[in-house]
KEKE-3310 file (N, C-alpha, C; in steps of 0.2 Angstrom, whole numbers, plus 5000, padded with zeros to 4 digits):
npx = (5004:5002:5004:4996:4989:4983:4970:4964:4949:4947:4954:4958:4971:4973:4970:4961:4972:4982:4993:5005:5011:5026:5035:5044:5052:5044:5046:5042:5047:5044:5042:5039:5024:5016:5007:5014:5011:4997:4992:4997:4987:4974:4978:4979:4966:4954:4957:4955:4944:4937:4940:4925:4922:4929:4934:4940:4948:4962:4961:4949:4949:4941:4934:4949:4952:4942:4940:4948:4945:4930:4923:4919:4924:4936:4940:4950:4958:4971:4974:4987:4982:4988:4990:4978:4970:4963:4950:4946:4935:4929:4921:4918:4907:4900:4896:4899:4886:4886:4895:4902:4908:4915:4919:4928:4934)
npy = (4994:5013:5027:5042:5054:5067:5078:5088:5092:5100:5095:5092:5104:5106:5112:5114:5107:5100:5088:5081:5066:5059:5048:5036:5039:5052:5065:5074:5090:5099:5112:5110:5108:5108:5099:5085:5075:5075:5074:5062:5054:5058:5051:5036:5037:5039:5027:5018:5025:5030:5024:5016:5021:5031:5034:5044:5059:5059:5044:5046:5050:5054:5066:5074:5077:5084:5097:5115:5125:5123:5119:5108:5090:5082:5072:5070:5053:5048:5033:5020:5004:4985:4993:4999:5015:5023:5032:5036:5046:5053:5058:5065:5066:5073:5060:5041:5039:5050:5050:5047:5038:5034:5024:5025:5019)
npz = (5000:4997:5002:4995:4993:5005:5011:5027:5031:5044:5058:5075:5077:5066:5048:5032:5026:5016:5009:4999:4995:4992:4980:4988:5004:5012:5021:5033:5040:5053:5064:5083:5090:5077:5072:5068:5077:5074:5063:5059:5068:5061:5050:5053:5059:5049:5041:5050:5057:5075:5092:5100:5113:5128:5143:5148:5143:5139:5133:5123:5109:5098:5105:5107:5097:5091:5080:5084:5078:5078:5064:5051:5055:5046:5032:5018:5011:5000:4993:4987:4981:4975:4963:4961:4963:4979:4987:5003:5012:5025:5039:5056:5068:5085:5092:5088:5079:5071:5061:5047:5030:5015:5005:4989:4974)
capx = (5000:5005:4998:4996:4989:4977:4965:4962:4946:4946:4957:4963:4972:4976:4961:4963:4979:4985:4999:5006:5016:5032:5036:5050:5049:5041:5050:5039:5048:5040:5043:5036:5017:5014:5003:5014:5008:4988:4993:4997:4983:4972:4979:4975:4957:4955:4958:4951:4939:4937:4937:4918:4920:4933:4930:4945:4949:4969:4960:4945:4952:4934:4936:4954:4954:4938:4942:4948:4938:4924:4921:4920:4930:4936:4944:4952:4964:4971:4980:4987:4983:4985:4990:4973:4970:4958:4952:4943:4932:4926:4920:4918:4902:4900:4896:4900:4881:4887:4901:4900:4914:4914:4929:4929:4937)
capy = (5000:5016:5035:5047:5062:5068:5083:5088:5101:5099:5089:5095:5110:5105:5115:5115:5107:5095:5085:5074:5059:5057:5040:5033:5041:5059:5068:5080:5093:5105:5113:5108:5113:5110:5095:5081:5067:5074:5072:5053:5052:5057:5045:5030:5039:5039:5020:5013:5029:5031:5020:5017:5023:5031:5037:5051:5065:5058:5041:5050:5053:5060:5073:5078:5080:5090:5104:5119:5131:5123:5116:5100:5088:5076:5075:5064:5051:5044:5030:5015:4995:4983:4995:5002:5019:5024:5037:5040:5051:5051:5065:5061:5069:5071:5055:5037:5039:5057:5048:5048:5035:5032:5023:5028:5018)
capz = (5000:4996:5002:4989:4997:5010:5014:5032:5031:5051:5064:5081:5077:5058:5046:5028:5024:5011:5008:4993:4999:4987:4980:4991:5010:5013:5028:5037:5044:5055:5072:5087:5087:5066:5071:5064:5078:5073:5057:5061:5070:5055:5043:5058:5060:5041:5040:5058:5065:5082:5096:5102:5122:5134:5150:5150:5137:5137:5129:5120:5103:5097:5109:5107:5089:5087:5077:5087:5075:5078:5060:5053:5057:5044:5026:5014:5009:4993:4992:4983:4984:4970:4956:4959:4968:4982:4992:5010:5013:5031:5043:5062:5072:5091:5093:5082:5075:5067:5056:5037:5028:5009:5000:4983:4969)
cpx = (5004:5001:4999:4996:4983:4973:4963:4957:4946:4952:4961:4964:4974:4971:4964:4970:4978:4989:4998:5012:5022:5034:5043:5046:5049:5041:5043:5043:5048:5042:5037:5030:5013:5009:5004:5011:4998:4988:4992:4993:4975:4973:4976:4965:4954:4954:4954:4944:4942:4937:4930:4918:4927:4930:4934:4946:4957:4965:4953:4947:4949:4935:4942:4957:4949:4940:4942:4944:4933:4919:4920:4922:4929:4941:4945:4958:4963:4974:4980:4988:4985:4988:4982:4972:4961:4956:4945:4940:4928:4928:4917:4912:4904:4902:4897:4893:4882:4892:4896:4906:4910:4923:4925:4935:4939)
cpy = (5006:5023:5039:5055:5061:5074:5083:5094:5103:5094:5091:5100:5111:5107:5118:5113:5099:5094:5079:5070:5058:5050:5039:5036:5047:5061:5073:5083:5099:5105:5110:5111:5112:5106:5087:5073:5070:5072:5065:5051:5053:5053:5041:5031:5037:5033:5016:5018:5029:5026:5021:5023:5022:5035:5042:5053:5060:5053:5042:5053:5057:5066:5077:5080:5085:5096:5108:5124:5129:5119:5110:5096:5081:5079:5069:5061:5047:5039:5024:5008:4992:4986:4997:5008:5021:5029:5034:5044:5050:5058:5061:5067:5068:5063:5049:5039:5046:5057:5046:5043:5032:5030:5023:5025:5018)
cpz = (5000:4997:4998:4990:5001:5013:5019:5031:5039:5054:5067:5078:5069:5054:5037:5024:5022:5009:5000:4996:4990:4985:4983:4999:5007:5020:5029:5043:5047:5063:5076:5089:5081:5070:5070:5069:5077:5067:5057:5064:5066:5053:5049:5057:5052:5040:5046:5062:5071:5087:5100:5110:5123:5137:5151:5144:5135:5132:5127:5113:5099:5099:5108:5101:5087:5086:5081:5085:5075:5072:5059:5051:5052:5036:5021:5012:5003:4996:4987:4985:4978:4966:4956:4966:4971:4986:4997:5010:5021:5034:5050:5065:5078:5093:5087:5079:5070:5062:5050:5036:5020:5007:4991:4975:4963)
residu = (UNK:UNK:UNK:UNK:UNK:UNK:UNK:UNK:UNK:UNK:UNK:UNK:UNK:UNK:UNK:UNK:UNK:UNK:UNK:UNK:UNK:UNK:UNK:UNK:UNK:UNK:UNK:UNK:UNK:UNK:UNK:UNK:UNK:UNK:UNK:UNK:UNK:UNK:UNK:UNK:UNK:UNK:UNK:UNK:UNK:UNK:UNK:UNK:UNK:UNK:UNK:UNK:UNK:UNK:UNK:UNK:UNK:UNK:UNK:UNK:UNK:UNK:UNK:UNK:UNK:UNK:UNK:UNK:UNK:UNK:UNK:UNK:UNK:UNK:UNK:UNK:UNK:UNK:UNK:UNK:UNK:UNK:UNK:UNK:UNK:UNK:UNK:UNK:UNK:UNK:UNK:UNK:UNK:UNK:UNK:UNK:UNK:UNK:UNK:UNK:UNK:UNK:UNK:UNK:UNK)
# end
């Protein structure tokens, strides 16, 4: 498998921002603050969601990614399987019944 690129319109403190994945490795190098473990925690969310239920904000990952501006929280990724490409589209509500997910081939 192989990422291609990914649109954040919402997550955590990341709003409007996309990246293209280079073929080999793609270094992200950003000061401390950019984002890059929400980032990572996007592409996860993107492929697996959320976990159903936690009882604290530390392990609440719903919670500690809802968009800081208040908008909404979610986006897109491409990627490759196969020799054929695919994308993501998924957006996260309050709660799991407020989620959206489309794969797109």
């Amino acid at each position: 498998m192989k990422l291609v690129s990914l649109y954040i319109e919402n997550f955590g403190g990341l709003s409007q921002y996309s990246l293209e994945f280079a073929d080999g490795l793609t270094v992200i190098n950003q000061p401390n603050g950019f984002g890059k473990t929400t980032l990572a925690e996007f592409i996860r969310a993107m492929f697996y969601g959320f976990p159903r239920k936690a009882k604290t904000l530390d392990k609440s990952l719903r919670q500690k990614y809802t968009p800081w501006n208040g908008g909404k929280c979610g986006g897109n990724l491409t990627f490759e399987f196969a020799e054929k490409q695919y994308r993501i589209e998924r957006t996260f509500g309050a709660t799991p019944r407020g989620d959206s997910f489309n794969l797109i081939d």
